[in-house]
MDTraj code that builds the backbone (N, CA, C; nanometers):
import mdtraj as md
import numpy as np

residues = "UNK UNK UNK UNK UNK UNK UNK UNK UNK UNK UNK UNK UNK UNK UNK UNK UNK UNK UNK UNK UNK UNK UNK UNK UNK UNK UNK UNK UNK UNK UNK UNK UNK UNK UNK UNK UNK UNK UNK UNK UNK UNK UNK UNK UNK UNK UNK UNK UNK UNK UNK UNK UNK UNK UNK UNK UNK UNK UNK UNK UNK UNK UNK UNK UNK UNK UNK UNK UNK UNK UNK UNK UNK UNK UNK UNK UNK UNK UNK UNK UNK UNK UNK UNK UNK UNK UNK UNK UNK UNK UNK UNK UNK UNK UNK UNK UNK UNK UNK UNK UNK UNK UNK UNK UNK UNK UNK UNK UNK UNK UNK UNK UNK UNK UNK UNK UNK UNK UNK".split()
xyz = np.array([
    [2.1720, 12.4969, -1.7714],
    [2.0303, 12.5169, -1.7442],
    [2.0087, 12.6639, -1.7103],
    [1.9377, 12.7181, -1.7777],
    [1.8855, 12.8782, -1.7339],
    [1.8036, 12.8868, -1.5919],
    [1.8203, 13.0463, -1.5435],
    [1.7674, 13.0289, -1.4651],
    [1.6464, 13.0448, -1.4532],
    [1.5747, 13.0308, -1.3652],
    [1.4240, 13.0109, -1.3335],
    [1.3392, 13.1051, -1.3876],
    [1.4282, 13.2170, -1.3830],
    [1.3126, 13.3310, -1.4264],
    [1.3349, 13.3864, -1.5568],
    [1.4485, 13.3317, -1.6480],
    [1.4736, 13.3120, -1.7878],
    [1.3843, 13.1726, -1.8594],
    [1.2735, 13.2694, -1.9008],
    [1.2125, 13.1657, -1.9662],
    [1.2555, 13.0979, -2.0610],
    [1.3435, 13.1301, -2.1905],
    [1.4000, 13.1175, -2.2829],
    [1.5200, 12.9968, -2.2946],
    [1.5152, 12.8962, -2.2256],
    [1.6487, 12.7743, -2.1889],
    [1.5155, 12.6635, -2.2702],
    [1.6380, 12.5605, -2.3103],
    [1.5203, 12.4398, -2.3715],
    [1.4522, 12.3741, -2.2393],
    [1.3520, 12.2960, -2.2927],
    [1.2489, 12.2389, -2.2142],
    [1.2996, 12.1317, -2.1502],
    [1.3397, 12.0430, -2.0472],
    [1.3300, 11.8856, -1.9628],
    [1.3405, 11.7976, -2.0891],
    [1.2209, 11.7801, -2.1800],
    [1.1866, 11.6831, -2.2755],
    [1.3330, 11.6854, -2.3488],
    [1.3611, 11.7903, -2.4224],
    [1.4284, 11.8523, -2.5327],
    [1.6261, 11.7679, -2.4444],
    [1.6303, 11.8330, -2.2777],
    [1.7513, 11.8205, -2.2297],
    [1.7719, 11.6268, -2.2964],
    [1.6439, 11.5921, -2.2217],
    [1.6860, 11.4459, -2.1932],
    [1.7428, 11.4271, -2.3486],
    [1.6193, 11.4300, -2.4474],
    [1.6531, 11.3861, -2.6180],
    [1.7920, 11.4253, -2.6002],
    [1.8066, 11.5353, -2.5806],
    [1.9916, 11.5695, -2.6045],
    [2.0603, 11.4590, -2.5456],
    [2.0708, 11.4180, -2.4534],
    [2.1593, 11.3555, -2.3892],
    [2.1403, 11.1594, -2.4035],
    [1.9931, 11.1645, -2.4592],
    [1.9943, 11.0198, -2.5130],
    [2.1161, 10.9880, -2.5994],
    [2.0422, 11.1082, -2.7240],
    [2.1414, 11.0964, -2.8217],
    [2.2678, 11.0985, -2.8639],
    [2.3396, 11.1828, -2.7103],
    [2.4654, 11.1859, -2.7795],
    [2.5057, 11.0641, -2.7087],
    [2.4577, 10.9974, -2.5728],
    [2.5099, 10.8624, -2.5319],
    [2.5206, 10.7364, -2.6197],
    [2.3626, 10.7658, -2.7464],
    [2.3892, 10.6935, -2.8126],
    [2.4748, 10.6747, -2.9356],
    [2.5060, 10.8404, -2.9690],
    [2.6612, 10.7822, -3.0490],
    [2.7803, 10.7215, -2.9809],
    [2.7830, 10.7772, -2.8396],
    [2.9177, 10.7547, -2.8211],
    [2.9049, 10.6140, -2.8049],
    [2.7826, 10.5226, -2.7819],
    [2.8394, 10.3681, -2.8226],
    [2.8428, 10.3463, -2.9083],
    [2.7348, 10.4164, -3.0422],
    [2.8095, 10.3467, -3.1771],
    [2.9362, 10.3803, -3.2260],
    [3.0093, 10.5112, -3.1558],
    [3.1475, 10.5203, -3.2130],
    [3.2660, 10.4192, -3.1230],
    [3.1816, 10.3882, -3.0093],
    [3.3075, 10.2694, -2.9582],
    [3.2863, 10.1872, -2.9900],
    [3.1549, 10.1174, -3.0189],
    [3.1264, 10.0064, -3.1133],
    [3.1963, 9.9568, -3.2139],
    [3.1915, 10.0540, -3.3245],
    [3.2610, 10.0993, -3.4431],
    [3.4051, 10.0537, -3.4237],
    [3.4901, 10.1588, -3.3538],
    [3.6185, 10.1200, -3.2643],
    [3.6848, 10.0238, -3.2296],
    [3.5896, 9.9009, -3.1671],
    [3.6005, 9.7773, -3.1445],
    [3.6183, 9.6801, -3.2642],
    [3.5404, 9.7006, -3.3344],
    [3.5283, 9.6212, -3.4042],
    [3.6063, 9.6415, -3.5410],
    [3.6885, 9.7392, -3.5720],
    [3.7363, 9.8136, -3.6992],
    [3.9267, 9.8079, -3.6230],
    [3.9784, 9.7108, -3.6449],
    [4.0886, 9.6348, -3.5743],
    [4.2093, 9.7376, -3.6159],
    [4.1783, 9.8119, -3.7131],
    [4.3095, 9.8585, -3.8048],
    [4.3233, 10.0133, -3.7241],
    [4.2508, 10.0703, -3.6843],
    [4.2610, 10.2095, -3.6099],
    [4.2531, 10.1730, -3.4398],
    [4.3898, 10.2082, -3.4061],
    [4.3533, 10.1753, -3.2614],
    [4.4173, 10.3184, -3.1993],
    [4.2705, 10.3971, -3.1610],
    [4.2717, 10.5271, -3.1502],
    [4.2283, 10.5137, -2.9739],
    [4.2989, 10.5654, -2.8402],
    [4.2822, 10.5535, -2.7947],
    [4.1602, 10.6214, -2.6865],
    [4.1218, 10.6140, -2.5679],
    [3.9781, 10.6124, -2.5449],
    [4.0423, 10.7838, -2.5449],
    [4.1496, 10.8335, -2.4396],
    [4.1846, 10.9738, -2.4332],
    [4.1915, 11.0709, -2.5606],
    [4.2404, 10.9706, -2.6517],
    [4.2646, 11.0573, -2.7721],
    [4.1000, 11.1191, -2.8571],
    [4.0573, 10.9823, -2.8365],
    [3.8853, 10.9978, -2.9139],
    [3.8486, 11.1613, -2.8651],
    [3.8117, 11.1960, -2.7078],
    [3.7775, 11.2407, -2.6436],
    [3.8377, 11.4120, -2.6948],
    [3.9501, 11.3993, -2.7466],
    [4.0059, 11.5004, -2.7289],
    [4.0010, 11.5621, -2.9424],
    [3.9045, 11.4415, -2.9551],
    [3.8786, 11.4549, -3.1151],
    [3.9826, 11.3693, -3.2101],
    [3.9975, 11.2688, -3.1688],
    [4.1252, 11.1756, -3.2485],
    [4.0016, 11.1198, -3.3675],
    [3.9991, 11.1042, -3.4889],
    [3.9290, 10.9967, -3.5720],
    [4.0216, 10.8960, -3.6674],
    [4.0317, 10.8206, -3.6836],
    [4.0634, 10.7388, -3.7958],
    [4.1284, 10.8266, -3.9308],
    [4.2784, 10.8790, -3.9137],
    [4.3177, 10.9530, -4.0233],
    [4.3459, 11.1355, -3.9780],
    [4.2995, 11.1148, -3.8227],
    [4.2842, 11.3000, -3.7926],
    [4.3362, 11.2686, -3.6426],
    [4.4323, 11.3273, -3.5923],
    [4.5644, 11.3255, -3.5082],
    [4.4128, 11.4019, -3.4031],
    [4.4393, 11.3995, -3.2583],
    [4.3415, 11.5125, -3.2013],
    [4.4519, 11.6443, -3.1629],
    [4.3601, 11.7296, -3.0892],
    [4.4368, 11.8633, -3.1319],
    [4.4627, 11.9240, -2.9588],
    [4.4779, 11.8033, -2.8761],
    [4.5620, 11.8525, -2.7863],
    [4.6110, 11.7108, -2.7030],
    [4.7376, 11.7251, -2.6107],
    [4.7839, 11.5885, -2.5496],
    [4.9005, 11.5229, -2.6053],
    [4.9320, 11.4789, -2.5669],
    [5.0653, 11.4561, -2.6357],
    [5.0762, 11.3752, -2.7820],
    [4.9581, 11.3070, -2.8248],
    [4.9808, 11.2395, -2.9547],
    [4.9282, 11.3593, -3.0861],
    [4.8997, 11.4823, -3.0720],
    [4.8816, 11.5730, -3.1468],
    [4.9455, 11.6302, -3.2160],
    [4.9295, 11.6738, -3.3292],
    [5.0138, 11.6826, -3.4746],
    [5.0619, 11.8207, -3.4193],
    [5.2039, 11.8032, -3.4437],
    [5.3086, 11.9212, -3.4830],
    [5.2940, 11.9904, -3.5416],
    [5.2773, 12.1538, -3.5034],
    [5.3405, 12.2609, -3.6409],
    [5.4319, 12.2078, -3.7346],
    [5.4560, 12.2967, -3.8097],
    [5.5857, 12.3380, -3.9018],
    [5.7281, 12.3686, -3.7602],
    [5.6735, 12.4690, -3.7396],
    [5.7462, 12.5250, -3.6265],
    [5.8108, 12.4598, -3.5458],
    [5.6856, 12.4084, -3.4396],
    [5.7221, 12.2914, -3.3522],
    [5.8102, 12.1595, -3.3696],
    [5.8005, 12.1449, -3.5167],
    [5.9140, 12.0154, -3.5376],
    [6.0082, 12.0773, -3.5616],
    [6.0271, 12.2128, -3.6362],
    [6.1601, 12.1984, -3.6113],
    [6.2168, 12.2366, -3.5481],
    [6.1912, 12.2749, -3.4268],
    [6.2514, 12.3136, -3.3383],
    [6.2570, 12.1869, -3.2418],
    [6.2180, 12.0568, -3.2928],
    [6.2312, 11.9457, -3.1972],
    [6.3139, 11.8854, -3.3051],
    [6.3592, 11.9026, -3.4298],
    [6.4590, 11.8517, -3.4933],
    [6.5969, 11.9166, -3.4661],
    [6.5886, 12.0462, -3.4195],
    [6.6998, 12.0985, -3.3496],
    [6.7263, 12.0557, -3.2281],
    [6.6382, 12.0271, -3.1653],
    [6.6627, 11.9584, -3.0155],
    [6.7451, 11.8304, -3.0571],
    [6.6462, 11.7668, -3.0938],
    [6.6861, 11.6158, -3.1307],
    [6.8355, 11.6308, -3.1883],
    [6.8570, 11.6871, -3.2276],
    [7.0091, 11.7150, -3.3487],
    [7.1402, 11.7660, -3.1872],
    [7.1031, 11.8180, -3.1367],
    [7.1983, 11.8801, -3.0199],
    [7.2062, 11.7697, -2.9498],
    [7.1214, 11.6823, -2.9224],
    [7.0693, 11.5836, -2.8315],
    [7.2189, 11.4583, -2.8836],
    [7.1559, 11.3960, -3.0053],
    [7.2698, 11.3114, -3.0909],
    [7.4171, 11.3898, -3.0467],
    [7.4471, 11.4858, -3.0866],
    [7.5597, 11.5867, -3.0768],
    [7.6324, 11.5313, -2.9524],
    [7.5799, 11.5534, -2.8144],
    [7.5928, 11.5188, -2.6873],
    [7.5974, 11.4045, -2.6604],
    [7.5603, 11.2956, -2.7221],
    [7.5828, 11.1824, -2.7109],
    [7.6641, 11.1270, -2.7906],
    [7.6827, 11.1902, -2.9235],
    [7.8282, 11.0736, -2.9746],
    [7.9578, 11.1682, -2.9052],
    [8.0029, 11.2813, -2.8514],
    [8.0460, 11.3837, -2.7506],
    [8.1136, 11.3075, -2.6325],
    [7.9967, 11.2167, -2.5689],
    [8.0159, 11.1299, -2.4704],
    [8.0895, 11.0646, -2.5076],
    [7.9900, 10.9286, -2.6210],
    [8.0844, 10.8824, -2.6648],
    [8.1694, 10.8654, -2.7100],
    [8.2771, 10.9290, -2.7832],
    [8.3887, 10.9682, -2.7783],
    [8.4084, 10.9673, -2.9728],
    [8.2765, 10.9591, -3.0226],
    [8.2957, 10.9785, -3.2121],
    [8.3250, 11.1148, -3.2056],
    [8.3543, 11.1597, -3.3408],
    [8.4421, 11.2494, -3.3355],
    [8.3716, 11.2742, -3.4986],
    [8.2975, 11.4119, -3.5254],
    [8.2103, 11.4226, -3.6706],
    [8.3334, 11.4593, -3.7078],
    [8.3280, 11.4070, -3.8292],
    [8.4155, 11.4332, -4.0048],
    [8.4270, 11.5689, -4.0018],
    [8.5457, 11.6503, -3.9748],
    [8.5417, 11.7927, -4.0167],
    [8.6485, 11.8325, -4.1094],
    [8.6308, 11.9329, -4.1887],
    [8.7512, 12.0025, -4.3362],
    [8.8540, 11.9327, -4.3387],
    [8.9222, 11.9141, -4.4533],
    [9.0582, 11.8569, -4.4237],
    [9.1122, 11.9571, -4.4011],
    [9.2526, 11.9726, -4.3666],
    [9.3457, 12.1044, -4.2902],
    [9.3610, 12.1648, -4.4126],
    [9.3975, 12.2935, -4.3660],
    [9.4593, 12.3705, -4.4897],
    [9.5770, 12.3930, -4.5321],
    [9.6540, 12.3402, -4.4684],
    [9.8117, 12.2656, -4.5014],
    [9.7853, 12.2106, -4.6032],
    [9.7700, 12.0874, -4.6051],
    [9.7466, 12.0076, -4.7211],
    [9.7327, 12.0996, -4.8464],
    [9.6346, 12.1748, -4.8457],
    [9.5863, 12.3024, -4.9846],
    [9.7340, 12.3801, -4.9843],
    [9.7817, 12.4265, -4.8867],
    [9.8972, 12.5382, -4.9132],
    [10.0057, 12.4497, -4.9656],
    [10.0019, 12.3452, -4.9516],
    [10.1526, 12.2805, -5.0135],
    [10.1565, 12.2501, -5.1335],
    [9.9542, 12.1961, -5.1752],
    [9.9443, 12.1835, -5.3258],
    [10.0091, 12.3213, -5.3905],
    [9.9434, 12.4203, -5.3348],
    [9.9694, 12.5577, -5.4457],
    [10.1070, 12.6028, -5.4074],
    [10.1222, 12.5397, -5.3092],
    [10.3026, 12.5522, -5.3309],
    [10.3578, 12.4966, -5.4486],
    [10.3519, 12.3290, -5.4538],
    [10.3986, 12.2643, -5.5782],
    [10.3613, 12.2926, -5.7186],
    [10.2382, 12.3445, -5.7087],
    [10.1667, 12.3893, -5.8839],
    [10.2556, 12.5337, -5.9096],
    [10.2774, 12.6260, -5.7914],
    [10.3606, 12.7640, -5.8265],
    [10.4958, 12.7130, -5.8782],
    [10.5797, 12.6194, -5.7968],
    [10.6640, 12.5645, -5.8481],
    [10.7032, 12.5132, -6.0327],
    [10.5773, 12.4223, -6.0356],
    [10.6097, 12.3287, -6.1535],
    [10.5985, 12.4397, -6.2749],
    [10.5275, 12.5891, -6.2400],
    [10.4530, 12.6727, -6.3225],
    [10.5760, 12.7464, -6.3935],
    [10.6433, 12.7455, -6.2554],
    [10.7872, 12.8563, -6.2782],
    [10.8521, 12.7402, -6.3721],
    [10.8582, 12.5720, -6.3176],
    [10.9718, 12.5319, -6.4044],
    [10.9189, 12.5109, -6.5807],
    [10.8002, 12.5065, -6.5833],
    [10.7582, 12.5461, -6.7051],
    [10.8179, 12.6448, -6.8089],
    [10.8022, 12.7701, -6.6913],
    [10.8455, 12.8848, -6.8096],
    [10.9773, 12.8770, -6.8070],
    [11.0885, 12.8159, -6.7221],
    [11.2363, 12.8524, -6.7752],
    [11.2429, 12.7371, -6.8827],
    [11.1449, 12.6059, -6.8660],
    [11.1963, 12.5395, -6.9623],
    [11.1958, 12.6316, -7.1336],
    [11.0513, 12.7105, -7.1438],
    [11.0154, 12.7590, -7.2394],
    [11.1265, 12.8505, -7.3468],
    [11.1844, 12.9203, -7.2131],
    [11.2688, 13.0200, -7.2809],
    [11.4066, 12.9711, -7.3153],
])
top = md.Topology()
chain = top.add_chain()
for i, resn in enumerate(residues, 1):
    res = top.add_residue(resn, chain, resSeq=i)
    for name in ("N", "CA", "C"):
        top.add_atom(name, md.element.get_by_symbol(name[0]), res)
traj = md.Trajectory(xyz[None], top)
C-alpha cells in the first residue's frame, strides 16, 4: 500500500478485486487437485510453483542441474564404495601381470623353437 501522500497506489475497490480473485483461483486450483487423482502434487510444492508435469524450483523435490546430479552421482558412487568396503566385497580389479609375463615368456620361447626347427 503506498503511502498517504503518494497518490499514485491502486484504489481499496481495485485491492479487494485483487485479492477476491486470486482466492478464487487458489480454490479452483485445489479443487482441480482434488479431484484429478493422477497428480498428487503436494500443498508445499504447489506454493513454491509445482504443476502437473513442472518440478517447483525450490525445496527439496526440485529438479536437479546437470551439475548437481552429478555431483550427487559421485556422492552416491563413494557412498556404495564405503559400504561394500564395510562389507567386506571386494570390486573385480586387473588380472596380475604375472600371468602376461609368463605368456610372453612362453610365446618368446616357442618363437626361438620355431626358428632352430627351420634351419
Amino acid at each position: 500500500m503506498p503511502s498517504v501522500k503518494n497518490p499514485n497506489g491502486p484504489s481499496k475497490n481495485r485491492l479487494m478485486a485483487r485479492a477476491a480473485k486470486a482466492r478464487q483461483q487458489g480454490q479452483k486450483r485445489s479443487a482441480a487437485g482434488l479431484n484429478e487423482k493422477t497428480h498428487r502434487i503436494s500443498k508445499a510444492d504447489a506454493t513454491r510453483g509445482a504443476k502437473p508435469g513442472l518440478l517447483p524450483t525450490s525445496g527439496p523435490n526440485r529438479a536437479l542441474s546437470s551439475k548437481a546430479r552429478r555431483k550427487l552421482d559421485r556422492k552416491l558412487g563413494y557412498a556404495m564404495q564405503r559400504k561394500m568396503k564395510a562389507e567386506g566385497e571386494v570390486e573385480m580389479k586387473d588380472v596380475d601381470t604375472s600371468e602376461e609375463k609368463t605368456s610372453k615368456a612362453t610365446t618368446n620361447e616357442e618363437m626361438a623353437v620355431d626358428t632352430d626347427s627351420i634351419s
